[in-house]
N, C-alpha and C positions, 0 to 999 in steps of 0.2 A: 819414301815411306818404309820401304823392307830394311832401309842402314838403320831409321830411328829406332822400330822396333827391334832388331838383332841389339842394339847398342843398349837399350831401356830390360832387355831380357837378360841378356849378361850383368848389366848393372845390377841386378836382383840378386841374380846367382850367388855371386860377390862379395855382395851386403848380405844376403839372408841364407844361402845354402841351399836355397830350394833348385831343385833339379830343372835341367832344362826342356827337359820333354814334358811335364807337366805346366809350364806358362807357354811354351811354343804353340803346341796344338788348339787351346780354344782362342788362343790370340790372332791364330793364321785362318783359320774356319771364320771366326765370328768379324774382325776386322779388317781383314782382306780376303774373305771369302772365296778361299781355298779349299778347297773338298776334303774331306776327313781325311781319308785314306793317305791322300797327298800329306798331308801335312800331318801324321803320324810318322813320313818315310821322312820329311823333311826335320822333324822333331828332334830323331833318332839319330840323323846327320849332326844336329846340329850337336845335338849333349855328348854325341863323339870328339866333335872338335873344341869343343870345349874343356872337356873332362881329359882331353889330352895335353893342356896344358898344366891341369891338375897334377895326375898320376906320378911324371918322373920326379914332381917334388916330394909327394908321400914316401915313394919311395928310397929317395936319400936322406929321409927323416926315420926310415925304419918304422913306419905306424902300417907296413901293408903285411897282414897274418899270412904267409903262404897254404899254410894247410889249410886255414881256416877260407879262404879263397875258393880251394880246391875241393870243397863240399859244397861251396854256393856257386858256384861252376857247373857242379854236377848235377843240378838241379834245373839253376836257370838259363843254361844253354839249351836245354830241348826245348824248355818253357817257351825259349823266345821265339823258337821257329816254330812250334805250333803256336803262339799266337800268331806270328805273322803269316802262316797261313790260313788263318781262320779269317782274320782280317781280308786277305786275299780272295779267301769264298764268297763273302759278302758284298767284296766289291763285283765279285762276277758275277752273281745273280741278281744282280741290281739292289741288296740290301742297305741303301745308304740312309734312310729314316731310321732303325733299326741301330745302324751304325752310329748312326748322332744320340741317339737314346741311351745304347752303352757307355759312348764315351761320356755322356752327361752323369750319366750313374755315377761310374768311377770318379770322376771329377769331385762330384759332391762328396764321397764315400771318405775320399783322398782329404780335402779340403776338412769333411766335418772332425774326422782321427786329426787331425794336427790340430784344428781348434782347438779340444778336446785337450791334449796334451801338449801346449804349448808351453804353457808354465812350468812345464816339468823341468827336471834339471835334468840335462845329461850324465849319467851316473854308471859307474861300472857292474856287473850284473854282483850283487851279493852273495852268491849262491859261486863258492871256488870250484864247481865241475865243469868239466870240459864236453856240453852235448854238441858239441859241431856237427858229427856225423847227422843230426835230426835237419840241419839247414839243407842239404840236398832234398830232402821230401819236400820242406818247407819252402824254397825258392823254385819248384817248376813251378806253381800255378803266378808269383812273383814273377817271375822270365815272360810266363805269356800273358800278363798284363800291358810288359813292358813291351812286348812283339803287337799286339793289338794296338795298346793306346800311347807309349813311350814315357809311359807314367809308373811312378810305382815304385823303382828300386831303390831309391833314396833313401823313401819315408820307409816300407817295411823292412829293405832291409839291416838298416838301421836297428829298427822296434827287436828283429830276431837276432842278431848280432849281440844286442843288450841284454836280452831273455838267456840266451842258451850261453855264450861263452864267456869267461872271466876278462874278456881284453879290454885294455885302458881304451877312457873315450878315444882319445887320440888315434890307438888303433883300429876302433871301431870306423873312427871317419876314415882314416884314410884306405881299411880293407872294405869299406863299402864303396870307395868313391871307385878304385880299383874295379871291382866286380861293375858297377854299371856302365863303368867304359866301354869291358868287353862285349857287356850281353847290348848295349846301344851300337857297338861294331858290327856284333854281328846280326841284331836285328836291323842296321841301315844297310847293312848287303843285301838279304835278304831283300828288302824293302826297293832297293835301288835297281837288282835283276827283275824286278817285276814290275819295272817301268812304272814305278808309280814314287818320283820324284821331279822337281823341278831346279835344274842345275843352278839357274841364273839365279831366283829368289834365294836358292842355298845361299849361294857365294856372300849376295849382298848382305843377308842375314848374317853371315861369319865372320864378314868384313866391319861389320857397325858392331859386332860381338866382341872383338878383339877390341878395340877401342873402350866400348861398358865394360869389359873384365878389367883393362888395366885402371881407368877411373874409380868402380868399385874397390878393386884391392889398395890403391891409395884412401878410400875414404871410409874405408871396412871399420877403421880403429876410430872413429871420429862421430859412426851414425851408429847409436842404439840397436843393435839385433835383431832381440826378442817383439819388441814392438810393432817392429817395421812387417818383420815375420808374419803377425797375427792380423795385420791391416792387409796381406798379400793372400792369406790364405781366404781370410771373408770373400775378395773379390773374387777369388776363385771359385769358391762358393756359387758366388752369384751366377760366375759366368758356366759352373756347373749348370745351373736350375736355368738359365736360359738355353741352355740343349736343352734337357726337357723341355721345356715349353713351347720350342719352336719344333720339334719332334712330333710333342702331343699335335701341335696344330695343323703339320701337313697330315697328322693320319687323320683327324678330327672333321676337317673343311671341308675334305672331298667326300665323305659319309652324309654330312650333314647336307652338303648342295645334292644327295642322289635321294637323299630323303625328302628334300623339298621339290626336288621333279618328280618323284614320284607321288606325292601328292598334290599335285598340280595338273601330271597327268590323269590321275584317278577324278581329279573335279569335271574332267570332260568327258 
């Protein structure tokens, strides 16, 4: 089960661009019911070794901005380790209701901004100024989404990349794919010193990954995009709103069975 889905998540990646920490986490929680935290570290692993076979092509394509890099670095490197210690606090105090909650937020959050601008084109920012220096402020609380949930860097930094600096789309993806490598490196260190990873489902995950990456990239030119994109984000959606809902419910069931012994004990 862990090859099909590593091979079904890469295949996506492939075909649609969508980041690997964002389909890993509510697929490893909800359908092999793997503990948040776990499968945040596992997430994090995974869109490393992914996104590593990305990287050295961008950059013999020249689409990776160095400076422009080196201000979203500067941001979301702290980002990622305060969220992954915040993550880490949560797991320590027993906050995992809590946990599932946020990461359902985000999920949805993530899910509804793509719907939303799916149809958009990818376009160079109109505006010929150079605000890079503004992506360092803008990328720490982007780093610690992506330390908390392993979600996020894709889609905003992408959104701030187009906003603030004049680069070809081209540059854009490929200085963004760049930047999430690092900050998923060094958010799965992170994640991985604090014992809250599982080697084996990694591997298997990476191993059925490698296989959907290279099937996607053969069939990338052949399956519609945008389509497929917007039928991937819904689900996402959903499986956002099923955290909440199974969130709301373990906080919900135990209140409600204390309120019905307590009026149960008050009839005697």
């Amino acid at each position: 089960m862990p090859y099909l889905i590593g091979f079904i998540i890469a295949l996506f990646i492939a075909l649609t661009g969508v980041g690997a920490g964002t389909i890993t986490v509510p697929v490893l929680v909800l359908f092999l019911g793997v503990p948040a935290a776990e499968a945040v570290g596992i997430g994090l692993m995974f869109a490393t070794a992914v996104k590593l076979i990305l990287v050295p092509s961008q950059i013999l394509r020249r689409n990776v901005a160095w400076r422009t890099l080196a201000y979203m670095l500067a941001g979301g490197v702290p980002g990622v380790i305060v969220g992954s210690l915040f993550l880490k606090h949560l797991v320590t105090v027993g906050s995992q209701n809590l946990l599932n909650a946020l990461l359902g937020s985000i999920l949805v959050t993530t899910a509804a901004w793509q719907i939303t601008n799916s149809f958009k084109p990818l376009k160079a920012n109109a505006d010929p100024r150079d605000r890079s220096p503004l992506l360092a402020c803008l990328m720490l609380p982007v780093g610690a989404e992506v330390g908390f949930s392993s979600a996020g860097a894709g889609a905003l930094g992408s959104a701030a990349l187009l906003s603030l600096t004049p680069l070809l789309p081209a540059q854009v993806v490929g200085t963004d794919i760049a930047f999430g490598f690092i900050v998923s490196l060094i958010g799965s260190g992170a994640h991985w010193f604090s014992h809250s990873s599982n080697t084996e489902l990694l591997l298997q995950l990476i191993a059925g990954g490698v296989v959907g990456a290279i099937t996607g990239t053969l069939l990338s030119t052949r399956v519609p995009r945008r389509p497929l994109r917007f039928a991937l984000w819904v689900w996402l959606l959903i499986l956002g709103g099923q955290f909440l809902f199974n969130s709301y419910q373990a906080w919900a069931v135990p209140r409600r069975d204390a309120v019905v012994q307590a009026r149960a004990a008050g009839l005697k």
